[in-house]
C-alpha positions as CSV (number, residue, x, y, z in Angstrom):
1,X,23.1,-71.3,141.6
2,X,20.2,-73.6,141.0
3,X,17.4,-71.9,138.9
4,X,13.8,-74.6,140.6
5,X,11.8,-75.1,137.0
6,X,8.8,-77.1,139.2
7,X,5.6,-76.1,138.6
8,X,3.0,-76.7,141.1
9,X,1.6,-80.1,140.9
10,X,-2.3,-80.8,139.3
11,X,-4.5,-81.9,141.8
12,X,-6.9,-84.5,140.8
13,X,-9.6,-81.7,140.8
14,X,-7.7,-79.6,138.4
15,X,-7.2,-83.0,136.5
16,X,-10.3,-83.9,136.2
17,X,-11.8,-80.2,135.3
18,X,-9.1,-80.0,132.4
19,X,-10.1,-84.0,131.3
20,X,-14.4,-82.5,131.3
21,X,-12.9,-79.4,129.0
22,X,-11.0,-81.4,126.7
23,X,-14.2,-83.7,126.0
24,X,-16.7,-81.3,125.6
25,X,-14.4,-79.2,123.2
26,X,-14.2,-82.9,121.4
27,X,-18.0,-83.4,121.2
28,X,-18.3,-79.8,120.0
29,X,-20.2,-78.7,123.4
30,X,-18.0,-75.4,123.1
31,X,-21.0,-73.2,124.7
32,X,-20.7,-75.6,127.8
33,X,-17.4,-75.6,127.6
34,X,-17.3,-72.2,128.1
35,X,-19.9,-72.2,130.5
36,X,-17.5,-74.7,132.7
37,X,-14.7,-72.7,132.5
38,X,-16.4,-69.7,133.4
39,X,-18.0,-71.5,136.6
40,X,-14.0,-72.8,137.5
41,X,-13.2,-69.1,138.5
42,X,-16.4,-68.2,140.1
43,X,-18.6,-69.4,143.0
44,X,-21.3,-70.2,140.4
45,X,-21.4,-73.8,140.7
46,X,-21.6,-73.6,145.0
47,X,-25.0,-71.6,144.6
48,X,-26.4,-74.8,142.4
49,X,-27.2,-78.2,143.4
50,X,-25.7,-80.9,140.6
51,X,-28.6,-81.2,138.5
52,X,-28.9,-77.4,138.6
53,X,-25.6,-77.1,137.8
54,X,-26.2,-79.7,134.5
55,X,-29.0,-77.9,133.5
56,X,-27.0,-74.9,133.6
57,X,-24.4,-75.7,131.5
58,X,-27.0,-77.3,129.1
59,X,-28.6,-74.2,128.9
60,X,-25.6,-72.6,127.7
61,X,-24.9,-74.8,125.6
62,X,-28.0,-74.5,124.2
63,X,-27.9,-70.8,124.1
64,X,-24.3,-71.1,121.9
65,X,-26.0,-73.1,119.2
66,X,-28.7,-71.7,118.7
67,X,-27.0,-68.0,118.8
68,X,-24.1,-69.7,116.1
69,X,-27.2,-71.2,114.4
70,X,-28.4,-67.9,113.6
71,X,-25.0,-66.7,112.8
72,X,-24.7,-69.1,109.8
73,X,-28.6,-68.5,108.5
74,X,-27.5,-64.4,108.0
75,X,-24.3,-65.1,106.9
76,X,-25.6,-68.0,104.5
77,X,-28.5,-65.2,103.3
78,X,-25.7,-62.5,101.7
79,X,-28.0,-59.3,102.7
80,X,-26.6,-56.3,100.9
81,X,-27.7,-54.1,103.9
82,X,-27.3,-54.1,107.7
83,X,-31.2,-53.9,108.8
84,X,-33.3,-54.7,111.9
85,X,-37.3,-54.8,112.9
86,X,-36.2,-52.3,115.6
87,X,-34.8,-49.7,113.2
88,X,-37.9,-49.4,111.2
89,X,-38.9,-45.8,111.0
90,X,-42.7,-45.8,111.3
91,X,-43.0,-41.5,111.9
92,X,-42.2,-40.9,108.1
93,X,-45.2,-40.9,106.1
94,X,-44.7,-43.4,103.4
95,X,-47.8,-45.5,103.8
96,X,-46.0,-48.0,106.0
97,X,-48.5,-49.4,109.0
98,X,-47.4,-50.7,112.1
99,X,-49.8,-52.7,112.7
100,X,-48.8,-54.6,109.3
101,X,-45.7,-54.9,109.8
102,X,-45.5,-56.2,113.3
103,X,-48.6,-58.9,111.6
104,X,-45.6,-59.7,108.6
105,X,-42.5,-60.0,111.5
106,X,-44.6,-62.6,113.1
107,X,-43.6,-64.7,110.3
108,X,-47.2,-66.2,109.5
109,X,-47.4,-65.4,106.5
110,X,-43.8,-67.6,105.7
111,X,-45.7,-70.3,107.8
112,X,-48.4,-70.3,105.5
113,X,-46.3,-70.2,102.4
114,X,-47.2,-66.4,101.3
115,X,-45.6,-64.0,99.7
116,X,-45.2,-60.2,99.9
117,X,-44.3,-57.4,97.6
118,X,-43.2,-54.0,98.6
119,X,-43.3,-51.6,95.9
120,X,-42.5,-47.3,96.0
121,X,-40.6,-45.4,94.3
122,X,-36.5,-45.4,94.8
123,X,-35.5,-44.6,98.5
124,X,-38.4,-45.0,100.1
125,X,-37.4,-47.9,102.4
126,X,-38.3,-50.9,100.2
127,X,-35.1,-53.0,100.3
128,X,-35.0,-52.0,104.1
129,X,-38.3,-53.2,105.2
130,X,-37.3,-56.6,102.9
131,X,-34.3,-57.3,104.5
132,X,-35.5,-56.5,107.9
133,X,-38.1,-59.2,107.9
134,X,-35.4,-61.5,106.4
135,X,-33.2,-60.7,109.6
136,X,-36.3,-61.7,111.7
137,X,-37.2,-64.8,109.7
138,X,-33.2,-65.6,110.5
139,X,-33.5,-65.0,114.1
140,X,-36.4,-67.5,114.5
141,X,-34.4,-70.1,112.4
142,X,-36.0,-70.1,108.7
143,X,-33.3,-70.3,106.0
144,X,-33.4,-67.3,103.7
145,X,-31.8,-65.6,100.0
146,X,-31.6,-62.1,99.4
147,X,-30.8,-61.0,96.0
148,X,-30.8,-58.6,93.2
149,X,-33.0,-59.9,90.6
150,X,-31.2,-58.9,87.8
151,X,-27.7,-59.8,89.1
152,X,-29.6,-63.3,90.3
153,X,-31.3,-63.9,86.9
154,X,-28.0,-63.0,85.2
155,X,-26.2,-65.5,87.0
156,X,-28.5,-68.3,86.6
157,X,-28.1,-67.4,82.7
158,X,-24.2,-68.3,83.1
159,X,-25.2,-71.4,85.1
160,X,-27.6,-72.8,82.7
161,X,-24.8,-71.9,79.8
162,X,-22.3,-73.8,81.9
163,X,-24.9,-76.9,82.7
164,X,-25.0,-76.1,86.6
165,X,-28.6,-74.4,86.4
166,X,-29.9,-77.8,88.1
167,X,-27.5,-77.3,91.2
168,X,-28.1,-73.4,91.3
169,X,-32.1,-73.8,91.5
170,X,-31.8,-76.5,94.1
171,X,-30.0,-74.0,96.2
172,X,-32.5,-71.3,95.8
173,X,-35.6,-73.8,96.4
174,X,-34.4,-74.6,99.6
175,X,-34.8,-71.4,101.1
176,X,-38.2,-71.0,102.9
177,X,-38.0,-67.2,102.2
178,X,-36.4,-65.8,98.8
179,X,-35.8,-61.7,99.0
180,X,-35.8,-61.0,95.1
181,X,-34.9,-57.0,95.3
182,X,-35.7,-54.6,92.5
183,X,-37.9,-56.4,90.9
184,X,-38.9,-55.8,87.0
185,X,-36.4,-52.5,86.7
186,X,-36.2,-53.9,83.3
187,X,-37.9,-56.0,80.9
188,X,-36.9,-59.9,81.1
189,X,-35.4,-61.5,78.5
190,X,-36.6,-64.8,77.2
191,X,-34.3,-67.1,78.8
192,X,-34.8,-64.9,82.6
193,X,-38.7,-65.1,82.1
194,X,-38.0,-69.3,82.0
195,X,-36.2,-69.1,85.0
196,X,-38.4,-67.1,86.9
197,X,-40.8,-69.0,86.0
198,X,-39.0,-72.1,87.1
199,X,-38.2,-70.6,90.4
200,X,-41.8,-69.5,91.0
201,X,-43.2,-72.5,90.1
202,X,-41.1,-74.6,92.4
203,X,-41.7,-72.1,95.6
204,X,-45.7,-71.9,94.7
205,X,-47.4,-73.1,97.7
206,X,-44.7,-74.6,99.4
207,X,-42.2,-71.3,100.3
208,X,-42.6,-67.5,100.3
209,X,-41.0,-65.2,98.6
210,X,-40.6,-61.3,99.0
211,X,-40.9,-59.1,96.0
212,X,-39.4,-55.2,95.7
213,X,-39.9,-53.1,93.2
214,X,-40.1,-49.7,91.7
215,X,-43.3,-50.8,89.2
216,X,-46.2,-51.2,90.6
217,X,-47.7,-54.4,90.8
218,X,-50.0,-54.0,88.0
219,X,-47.1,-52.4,85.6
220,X,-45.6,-56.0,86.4
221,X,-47.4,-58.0,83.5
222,X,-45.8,-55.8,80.9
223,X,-42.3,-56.2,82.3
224,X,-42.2,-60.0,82.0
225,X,-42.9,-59.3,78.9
226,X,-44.6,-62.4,77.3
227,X,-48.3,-62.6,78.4
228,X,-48.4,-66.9,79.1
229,X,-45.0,-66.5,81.1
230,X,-46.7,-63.5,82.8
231,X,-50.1,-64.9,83.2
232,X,-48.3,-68.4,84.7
233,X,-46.2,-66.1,86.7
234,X,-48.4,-63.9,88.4
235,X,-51.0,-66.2,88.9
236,X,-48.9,-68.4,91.1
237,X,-47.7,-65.3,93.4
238,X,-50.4,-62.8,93.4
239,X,-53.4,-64.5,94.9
240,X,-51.1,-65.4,97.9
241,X,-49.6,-62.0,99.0
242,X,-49.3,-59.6,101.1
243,X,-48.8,-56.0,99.8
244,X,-47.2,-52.9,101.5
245,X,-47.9,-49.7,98.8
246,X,-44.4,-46.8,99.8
247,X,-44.9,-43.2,98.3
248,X,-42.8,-40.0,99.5
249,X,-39.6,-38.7,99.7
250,X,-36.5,-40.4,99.5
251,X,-35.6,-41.2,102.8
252,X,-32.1,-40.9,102.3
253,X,-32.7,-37.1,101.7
254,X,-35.0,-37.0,104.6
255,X,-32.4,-38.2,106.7
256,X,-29.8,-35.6,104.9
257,X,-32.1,-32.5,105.5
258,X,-32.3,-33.7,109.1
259,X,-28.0,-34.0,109.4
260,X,-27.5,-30.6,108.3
261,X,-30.0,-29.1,111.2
């Protein structure tokens, strides 16, 4: 007995709709692609007329980039921790205005080339608050760094002993934002008050950065340590910044009390 192995034959139609999918996948126009493929098994494309349609799938396309875009820009920024505008907890009292912050998640003052610092004591929501606005300055398309300062200053140590500290710098100045997280926990050494210097000095007027710390701002002379680097330091950061002061209770045992209710 005869086993029939036909298949049923392409209609130009189909022909032509798997020709369209093939070359947009080839130009890289997988959100229209998508978009097509979608419409192939629906009555979407009856309800629009053609340039409807072609706006359609442009919009899509559109809509895939720019969702990918944003996709590479938090990936590319290595945040240690998972945190959004929307999560903010403004009912604790910790100093932390609402008014202010919804004025800093505008992004102005990256627009302007400003910096902030956020300074508390541990657990009050510093590194939160920093790489929440870093979320939102991803979202909206600006290229960001977080990093620990220490870990960051260390590294750039091993770069310049390796002659790569060129390369490494170039990657950092081409973030408009730069989240520099626990700031000044301990004095800087020689060689990490040159760099940050050298970073500072190359952001100063043209890109912000975002400071945390433990030390208040004025406790941050003594931690550079020597007074020209700290002078040349602070006086290219200060006089441009925004400022949000945490006090309290660690919210991490805020949140504990609250669990075991």
């Amino acid at each position: 007995m005869e086993t029939n192995n036909k298949t049923a034959p392409i209609t130009p139609e189909k022909d032509r709709n798997a020709v369209s999918l093939d070359l947009m996948h080839r130009m890289k126009m997988h959100g229209m692609a998508a978009a097509f493929e979608d419409s192939l098994s629906s009555t979407i494309a009856e309800t629009m007329t053609p340039d409807g349609f072609l706006n359609w799938l442009l919009s899509m396309e559109w809509d895939y980039r720019s969702a990918a875009a944003i996709e590479r820009l938090i990936k590319g920024a290595s945040f240690r921790y998972k945190a959004y505008p929307e999560e903010i907890d403004y009912t604790i009292h910790r100093g932390l205005e609402r008014n202010q912050m919804e004025r800093l998640l505008s992004l102005d003052f990256i627009r302007q080339s400003q910096n902030l610092f956020i300074t508390g004591s541990s657990g009050t929501g510093k590194s939160f608050i920093a790489t929440a606005i870093g979320h939102q300055a991803c979202k909206n398309g600006v290229r960001t760094m977080y990093a620990n300062t220490a870990k960051l200053l260390g590294s750039l140590k091993a770069a310049k002993a390796k002659g790569t500290i060129d390369s490494e710098l170039k990657k950092i100045e081409k973030n408009s934002l730069l989240i520099l997280d626990d700031g000044f926990l301990v004095p800087l050494d020689p060689k990490e008050r040159a760099l940050l210097l050298e970073i500072i000095e190359d952001r100063h007027g043209r890109k912000s950065t975002i400071i945390t710390s433990q030390l208040p701002v004025s406790s941050w002379y003594d931690a550079i340590g020597d007074p020209t680097v700290a002078d040349a330091i602070l006086d290219r950061i200060v006089h441009s910044a925004h400022q949000i002061e945490l006090f309290g209770e660690s919210i991490r045992k805020i949140n504990a009390r609250k669990s075991k209710k």
